[in-house]
N, C-alpha and C positions, 0 to 999 in steps of 0.2 A: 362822427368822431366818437371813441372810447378812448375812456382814462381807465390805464389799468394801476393798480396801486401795490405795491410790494412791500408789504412791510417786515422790517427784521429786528431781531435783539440781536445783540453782538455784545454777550453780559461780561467775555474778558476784554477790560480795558486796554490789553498789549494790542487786540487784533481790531482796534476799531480803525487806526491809522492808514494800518495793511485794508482792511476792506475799504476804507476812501479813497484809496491808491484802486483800487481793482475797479471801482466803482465808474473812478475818473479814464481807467485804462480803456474800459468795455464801452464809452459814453464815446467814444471815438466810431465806433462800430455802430452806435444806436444814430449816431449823425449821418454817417452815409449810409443809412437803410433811408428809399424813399416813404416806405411806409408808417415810417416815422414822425411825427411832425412837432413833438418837444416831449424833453426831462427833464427833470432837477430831480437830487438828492437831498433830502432836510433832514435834519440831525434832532432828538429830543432836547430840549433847554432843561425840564425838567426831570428828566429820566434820558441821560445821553447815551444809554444801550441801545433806546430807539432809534429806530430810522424807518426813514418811507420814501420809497423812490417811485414817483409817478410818471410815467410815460403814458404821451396824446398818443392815439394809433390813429392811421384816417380810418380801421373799422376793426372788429374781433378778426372776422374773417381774414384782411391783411395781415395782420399779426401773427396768428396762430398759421395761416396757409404760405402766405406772402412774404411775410420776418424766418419763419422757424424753418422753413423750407429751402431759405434763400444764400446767398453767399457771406451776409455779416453776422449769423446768430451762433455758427461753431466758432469764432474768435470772441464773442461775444460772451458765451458761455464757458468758454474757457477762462475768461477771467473772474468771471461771478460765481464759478461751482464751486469753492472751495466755501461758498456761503450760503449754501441750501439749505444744510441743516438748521439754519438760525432764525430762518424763513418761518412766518407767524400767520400771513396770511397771501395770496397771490390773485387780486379778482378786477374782473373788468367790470367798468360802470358807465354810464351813461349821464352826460349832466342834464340837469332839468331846467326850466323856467327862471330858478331863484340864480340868478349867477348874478354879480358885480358889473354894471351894464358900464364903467370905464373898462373893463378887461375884454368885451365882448370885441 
């Protein structure tokens, strides 16, 4: 499994609503990808321009080959492009040893 993490500023407060909206729109699409296996979107408490939306992939190779190649990532993308530019950082990770063994 890869967790990829996307994190974004969204510094005018009019477009934060509008990007939760797209966010929720697109998460429709990330559900019926099998290659999928969970998201959430979290919002900063203390800096609410923030946001990080992390998506499980079952591997890179899924994602990048399997997701972006496949029938839900142009509907997908169409609701999340108008959000690229606010994009900070966009990477895949791998978890290690140290996890929370009630979450495992």
């Amino acid at each position: 499994m890869t967790v990829e993490y996307i994190r974004y500023r969204i510094a005018d407060p009019g477009r934060r609503s509008a990007f939760e909206k797209a966010c929720a729109a697109a998460a429709g699409h990330l559900y019926a990808a099998p290659q999928c296996l969970a998201y959430e979107l979290s919002r900063g408490v203390e800096e609410p321009e923030r946001y990080v939306l992390r998506i499980e992939w079952s591997s890179v190779e899924d994602h990048e080959h399997g997701f972006r190649h496949g029938p839900h990532f142009p509907p997908f993308l169409a609701e999340v492009r108008p959000y690229a530019g606010d994009i900070e950082e966009m990477s895949h990770y791998e978890r290690t040893l140290v996890v929370d063994k009630r979450r495992v």
